[in-house]
C-alpha positions in Angstrom: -67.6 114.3 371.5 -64.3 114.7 369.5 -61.0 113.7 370.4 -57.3 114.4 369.4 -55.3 112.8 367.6 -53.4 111.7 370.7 -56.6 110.7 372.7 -58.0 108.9 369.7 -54.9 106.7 369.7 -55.2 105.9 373.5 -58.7 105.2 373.3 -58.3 102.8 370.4 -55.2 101.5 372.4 -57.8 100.4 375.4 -60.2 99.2 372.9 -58.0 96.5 371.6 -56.7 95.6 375.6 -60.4 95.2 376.7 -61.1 92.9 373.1 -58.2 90.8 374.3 -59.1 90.7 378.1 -62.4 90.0 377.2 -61.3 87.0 374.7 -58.9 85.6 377.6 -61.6 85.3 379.9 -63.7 83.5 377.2 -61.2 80.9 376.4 -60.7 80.0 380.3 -64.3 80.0 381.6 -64.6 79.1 385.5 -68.0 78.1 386.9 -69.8 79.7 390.4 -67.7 79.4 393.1 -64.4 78.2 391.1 -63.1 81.3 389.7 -59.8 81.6 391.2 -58.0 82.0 387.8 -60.0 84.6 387.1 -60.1 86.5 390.3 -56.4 86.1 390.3 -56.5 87.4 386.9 -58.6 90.4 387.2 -56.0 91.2 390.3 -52.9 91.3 387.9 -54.7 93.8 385.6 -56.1 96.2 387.8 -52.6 96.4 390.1 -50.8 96.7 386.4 -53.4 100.0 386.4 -52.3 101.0 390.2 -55.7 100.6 391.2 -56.4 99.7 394.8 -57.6 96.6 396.0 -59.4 94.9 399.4 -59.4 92.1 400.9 -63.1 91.2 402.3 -62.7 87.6 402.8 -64.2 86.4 399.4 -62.7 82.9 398.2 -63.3 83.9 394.3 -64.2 87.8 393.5 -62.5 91.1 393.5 -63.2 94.6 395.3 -61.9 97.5 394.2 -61.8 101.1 394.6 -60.9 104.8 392.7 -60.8 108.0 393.6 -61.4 109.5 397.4 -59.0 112.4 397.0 -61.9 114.5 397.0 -65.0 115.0 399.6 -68.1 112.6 398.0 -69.9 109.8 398.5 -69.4 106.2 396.9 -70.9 104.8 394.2 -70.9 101.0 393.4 -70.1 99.4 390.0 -70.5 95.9 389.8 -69.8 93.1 387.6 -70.3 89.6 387.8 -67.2 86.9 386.4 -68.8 83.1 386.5 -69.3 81.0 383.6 -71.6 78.2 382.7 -71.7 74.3 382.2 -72.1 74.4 379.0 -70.2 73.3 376.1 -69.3 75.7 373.6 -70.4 75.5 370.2 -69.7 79.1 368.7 -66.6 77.7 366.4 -64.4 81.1 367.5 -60.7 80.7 367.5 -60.8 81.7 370.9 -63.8 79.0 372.3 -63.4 78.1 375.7 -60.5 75.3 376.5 -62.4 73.7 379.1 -65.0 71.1 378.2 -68.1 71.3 379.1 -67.7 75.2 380.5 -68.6 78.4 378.5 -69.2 82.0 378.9 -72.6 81.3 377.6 -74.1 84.6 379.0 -71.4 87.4 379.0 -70.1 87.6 381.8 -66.6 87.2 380.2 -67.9 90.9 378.4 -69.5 92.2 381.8 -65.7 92.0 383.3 -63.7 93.6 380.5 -65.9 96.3 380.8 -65.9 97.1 384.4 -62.3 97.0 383.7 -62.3 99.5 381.0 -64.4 101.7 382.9 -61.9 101.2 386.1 -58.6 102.0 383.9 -60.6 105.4 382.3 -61.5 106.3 385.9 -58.3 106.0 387.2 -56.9 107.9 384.4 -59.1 111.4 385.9 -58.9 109.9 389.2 -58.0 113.5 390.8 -61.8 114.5 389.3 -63.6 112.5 391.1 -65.9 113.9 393.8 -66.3 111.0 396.1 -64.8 107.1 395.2 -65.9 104.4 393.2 -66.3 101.0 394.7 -65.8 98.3 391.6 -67.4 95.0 392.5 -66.2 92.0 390.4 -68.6 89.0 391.6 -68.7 85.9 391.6 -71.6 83.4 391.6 -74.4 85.1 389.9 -75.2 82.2 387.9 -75.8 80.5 391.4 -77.9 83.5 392.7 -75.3 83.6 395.5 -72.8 85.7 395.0 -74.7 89.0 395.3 -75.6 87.4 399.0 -72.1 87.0 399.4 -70.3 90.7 398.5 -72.8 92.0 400.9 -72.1 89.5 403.9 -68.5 90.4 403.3 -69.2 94.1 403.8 -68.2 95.4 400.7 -71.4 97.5 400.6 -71.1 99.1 403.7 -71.6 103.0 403.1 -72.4 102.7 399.1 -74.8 105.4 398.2 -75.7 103.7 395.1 -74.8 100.6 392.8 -74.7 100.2 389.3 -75.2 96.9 387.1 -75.4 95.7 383.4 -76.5 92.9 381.4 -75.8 92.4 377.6 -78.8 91.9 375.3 -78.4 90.5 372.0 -81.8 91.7 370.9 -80.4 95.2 370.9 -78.2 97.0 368.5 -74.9 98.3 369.1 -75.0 101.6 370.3 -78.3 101.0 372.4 -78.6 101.1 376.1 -81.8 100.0 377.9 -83.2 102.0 380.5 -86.0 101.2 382.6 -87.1 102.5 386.2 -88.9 100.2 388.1 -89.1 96.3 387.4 -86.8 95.0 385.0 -86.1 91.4 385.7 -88.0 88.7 387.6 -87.8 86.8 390.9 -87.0 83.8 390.1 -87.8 81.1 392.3 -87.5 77.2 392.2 -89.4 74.4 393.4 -89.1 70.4 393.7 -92.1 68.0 393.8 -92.1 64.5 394.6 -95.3 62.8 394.3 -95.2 59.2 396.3 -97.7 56.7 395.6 -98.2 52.9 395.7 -96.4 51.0 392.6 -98.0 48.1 391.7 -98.3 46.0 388.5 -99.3 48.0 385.4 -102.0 45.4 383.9 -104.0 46.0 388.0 -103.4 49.8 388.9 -106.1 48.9 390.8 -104.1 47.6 393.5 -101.5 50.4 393.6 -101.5 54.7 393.7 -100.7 56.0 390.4 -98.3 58.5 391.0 -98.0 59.7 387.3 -101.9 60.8 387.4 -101.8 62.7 390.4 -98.9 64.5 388.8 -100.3 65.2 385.7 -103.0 66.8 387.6 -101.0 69.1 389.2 -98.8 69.9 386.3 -102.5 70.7 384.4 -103.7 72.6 387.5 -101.2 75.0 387.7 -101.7 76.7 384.8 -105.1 78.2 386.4 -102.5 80.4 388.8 -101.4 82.3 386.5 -104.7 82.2 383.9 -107.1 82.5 386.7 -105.2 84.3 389.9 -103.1 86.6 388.3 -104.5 90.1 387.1 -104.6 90.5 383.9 -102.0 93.8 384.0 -99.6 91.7 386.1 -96.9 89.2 385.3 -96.2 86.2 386.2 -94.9 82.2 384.9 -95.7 79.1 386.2 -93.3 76.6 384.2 -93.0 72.9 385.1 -89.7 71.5 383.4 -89.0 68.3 384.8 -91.1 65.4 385.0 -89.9 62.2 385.8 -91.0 58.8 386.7 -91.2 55.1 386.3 -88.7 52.4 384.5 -90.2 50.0 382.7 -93.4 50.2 380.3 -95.2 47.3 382.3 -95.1 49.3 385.9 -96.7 51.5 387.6 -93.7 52.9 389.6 -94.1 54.1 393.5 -93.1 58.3 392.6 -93.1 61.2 390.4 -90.8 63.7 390.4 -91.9 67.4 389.4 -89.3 70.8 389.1 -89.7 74.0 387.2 -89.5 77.7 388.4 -92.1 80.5 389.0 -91.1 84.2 387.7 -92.9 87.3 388.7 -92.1 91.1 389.1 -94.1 91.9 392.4 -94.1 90.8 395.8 -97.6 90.6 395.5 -98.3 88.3 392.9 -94.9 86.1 394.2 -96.8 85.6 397.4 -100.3 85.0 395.7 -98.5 82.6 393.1 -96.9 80.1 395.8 -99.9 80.4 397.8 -102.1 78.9 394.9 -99.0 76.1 394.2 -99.2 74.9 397.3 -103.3 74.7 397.7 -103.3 73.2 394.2 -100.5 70.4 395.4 -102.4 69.7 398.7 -106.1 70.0 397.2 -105.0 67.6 394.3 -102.5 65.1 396.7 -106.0 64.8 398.9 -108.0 63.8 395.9 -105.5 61.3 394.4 -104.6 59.4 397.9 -100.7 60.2 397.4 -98.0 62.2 399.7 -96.6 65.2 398.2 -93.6 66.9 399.6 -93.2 70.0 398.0 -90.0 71.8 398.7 -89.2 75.6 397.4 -85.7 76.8 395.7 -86.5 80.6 396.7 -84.2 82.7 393.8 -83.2 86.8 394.1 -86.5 89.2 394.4 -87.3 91.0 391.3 -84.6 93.7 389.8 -86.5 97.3 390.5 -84.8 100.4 389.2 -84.3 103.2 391.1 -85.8 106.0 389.2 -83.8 108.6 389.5 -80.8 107.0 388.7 -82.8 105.9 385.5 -82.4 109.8 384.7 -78.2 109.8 385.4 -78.0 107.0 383.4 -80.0 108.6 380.1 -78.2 111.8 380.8 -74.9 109.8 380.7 -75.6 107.5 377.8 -76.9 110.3 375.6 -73.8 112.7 376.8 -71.9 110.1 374.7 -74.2 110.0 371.9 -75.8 106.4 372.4 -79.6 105.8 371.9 -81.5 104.7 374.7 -84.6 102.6 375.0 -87.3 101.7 377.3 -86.7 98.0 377.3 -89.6 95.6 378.3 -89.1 93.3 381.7 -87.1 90.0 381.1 -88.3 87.4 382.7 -85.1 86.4 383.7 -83.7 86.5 387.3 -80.9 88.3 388.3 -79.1 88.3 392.2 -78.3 91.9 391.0 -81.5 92.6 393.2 -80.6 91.7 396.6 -78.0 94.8 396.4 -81.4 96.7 395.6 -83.0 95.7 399.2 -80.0 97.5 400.6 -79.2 100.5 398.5 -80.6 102.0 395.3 -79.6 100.8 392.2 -79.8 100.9 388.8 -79.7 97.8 386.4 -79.0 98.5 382.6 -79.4 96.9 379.6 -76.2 97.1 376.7 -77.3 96.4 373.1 -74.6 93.7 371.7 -76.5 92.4 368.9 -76.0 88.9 369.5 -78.0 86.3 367.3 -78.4 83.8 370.1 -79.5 84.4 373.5 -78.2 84.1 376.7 -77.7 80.5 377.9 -77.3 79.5 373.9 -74.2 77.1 373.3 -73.9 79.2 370.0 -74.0 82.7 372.1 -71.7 85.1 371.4 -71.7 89.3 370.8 -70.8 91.5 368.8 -67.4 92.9 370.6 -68.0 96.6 369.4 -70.2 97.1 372.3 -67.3 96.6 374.7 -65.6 100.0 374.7 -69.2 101.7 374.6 -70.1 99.4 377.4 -66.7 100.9 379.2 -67.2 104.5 378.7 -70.8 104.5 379.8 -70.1 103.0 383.0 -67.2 105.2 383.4 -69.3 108.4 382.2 -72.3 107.3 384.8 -70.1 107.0 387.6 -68.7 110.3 387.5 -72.1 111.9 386.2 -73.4 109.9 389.8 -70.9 111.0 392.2 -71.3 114.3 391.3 -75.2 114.6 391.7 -75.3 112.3 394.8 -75.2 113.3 398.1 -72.5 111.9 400.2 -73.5 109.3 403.3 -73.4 111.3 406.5 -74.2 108.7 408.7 -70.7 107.4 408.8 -67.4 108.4 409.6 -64.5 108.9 406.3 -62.9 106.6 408.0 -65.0 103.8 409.1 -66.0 103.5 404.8 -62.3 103.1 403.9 -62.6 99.2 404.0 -58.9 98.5 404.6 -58.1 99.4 401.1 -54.4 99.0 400.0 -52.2 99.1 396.7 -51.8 95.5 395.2 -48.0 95.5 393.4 -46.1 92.5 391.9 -49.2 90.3 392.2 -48.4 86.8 391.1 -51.0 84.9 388.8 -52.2 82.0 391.1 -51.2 84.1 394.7 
């Protein structure tokens, strides 16, 4: 695709705005739930952009919408805006100014680019056939905030949503594309094991705790070795055990945590089924009280196929390679839009040399405008080959849109 002069100029101008939005966001990282800065934030640049915004009831968040002068349905973009507790240690001039807070996973990068791919939109706004619904959401880091956007209503009469993640494992230039699974459920659990303390030097006389737990911990890595087919997925990861205080006593509990991740309902169901047999069957045996309680996490991220397809047309329409990625085991709250309408979750090559959660993370800021003009291109390439949602009136999907001017930082 070449450009003129003039649009070469404009398109490097946006590349440098989206670089500095994206490093503002990064110094002043707000956790799940907290982002008011950045939702005020996010306001002031897309009203500078005269881009329409709602107001669904959200305490942190932003919806958004382009386009509707023509007939068409709506498509979904979404981004999501928290950070992490996590204190930075990447050394950049622009590290967060909040201790103990960090975009340690990109999110700072997911909402520069939604933005970039709102201000090109807007810019052929007249083009589109249908609207675009932009999504900036909180709380993903929480596994609520994807709950939340659709309690508010904010999907109501989307034909289809779109997602990214970065992935520092692929190149610049790179977008993954998978139909199907492509990130795990990931769901939680909590284990206290309660037994009988009792002097160390006569265990005799009490109910270890600490044995009966680390029979658990060693039986439950038959689920996955011995329950699980051997072309399915599936992790069974205990990562807390704790217990006891001093070296001469048995104590009176044991406390387990970890998470289970799989990619089908299937083996979800078979895997928590086994967890709780093995708890009960090894609580029996060891005369102690388990009381198991489960953290369930966002089903498993399942591409829609064919917007796979739009997405690969769209990517490669720009130039950019695209790759069959294999499934993270990751979770992702993405997914619970996917129980209600079709989407598509996509993978952006950053080249990162730390991964997600890493207090050294960081990504290779080229990707950004690539990020922005794939979204941008896939949205159009998507409203056009989509067909519009006929079981609703034009007016009941408006939403109560309205223009946001003079918006105040803080409002």
């Amino acid at each position: 695709m070449t450009h003129t002069t003039d649009e070469q100029a404009r398109l490097t101008d946006l590349d440098d705005r989206l670089v500095a939005i994206r490093r503002h966001l990064h110094e002043y990282p707000e956790l799940s739930g907290e982002e008011f800065e950045t939702t005020a934030r996010i306001r002031e640049w897309l009203a500078e952009a005269g881009i329409q915004t709602a107001d669904y009831g959200l305490k942190t968040g932003v919806i958004a919408e382009i386009g509707g002068q023509s007939e068409g349905p709506i498509i979904a973009l979404r981004a999501d805006i928290d950070a992490l507790p996590i204190q930075e240690e990447t050394g950049l001039s622009y590290a967060s100014r909040y201790p103990g807070k960090m975009h340690a996973c990109g999110h700072d990068f997911h909402t520069a680019a939604l933005l970039g791919a709102a201000f090109l939109l807007k810019e052929r706004e007249s083009e589109l056939q249908g609207r675009v619904r932009l999504i900036f959401q909180p709380a993903e880091e929480k596994a609520l905030g994807a709950l939340q956007v659709i309690e508010s209503g904010a999907l109501e009469g989307v034909r289809a949503i779109f997602g990214l993640h970065n992935k520092p494992d692929l190149p610049v230039g790179t977008i993954g594309i998978k139909a199907g699974a492509l990130m795990a459920a990931a769901d939680g659990f909590l284990l206290e094991v309660k037994g009988l303390g009792t002097h160390a030097a006569v265990p005799e006389a009490g109910v270890d705790p600490i044995v009966a737990a680390s029979q658990i911990v060693t039986s439950l890595q038959s689920i996955v070795s011995r329950n699980i087919g051997s072309q399915q997925q599936a992790v069974v990861s205990v990562t807390r055990f704790h217990s006891g205080t001093s070296w001469n006593v048995i104590p009176e509990k044991a406390i387990l945590d970890g998470t289970i991740r799989t990619f089908e309902e299937g083996v979800r169901a078979t895997a928590r089924e086994r967890f709780q047999q093995i708890v009960e069957g090894v609580a029996a045996a060891y005369r102690v009280q388990a009381d198991l309680r489960w953290i369930q996490g966002p089903p498993a991220v399942r591409n829609d196929g064919r917007l796979a397809e739009l997405a690969r047309t769209a990517a490669e329409n720009l130039g950019l390679r695209t790759v069959e990625p294999p499934p993270s085991p990751a979770g992702e709250d993405f997914a619970y839009y996917q129980k209600e309408v079709p989407g598509l979750f996509l993978f952006v090559g950053t080249a990162g040399l730390r991964e997600w959660h890493h207090p050294a993370f960081d990504l290779d800021e080229r990707a950004l405008p690539i990020t922005a003009r794939c979204l941008a291109a896939l949205a159009g390439l998507a409203l056009g080959s989509l067909p519009e949602q006929r079981n609703q009136k034009r007016g009941e999907q408006d939403g109560g849109f309205t223009t946001i001017r003079n918006h105040t930082r803080g409002e």
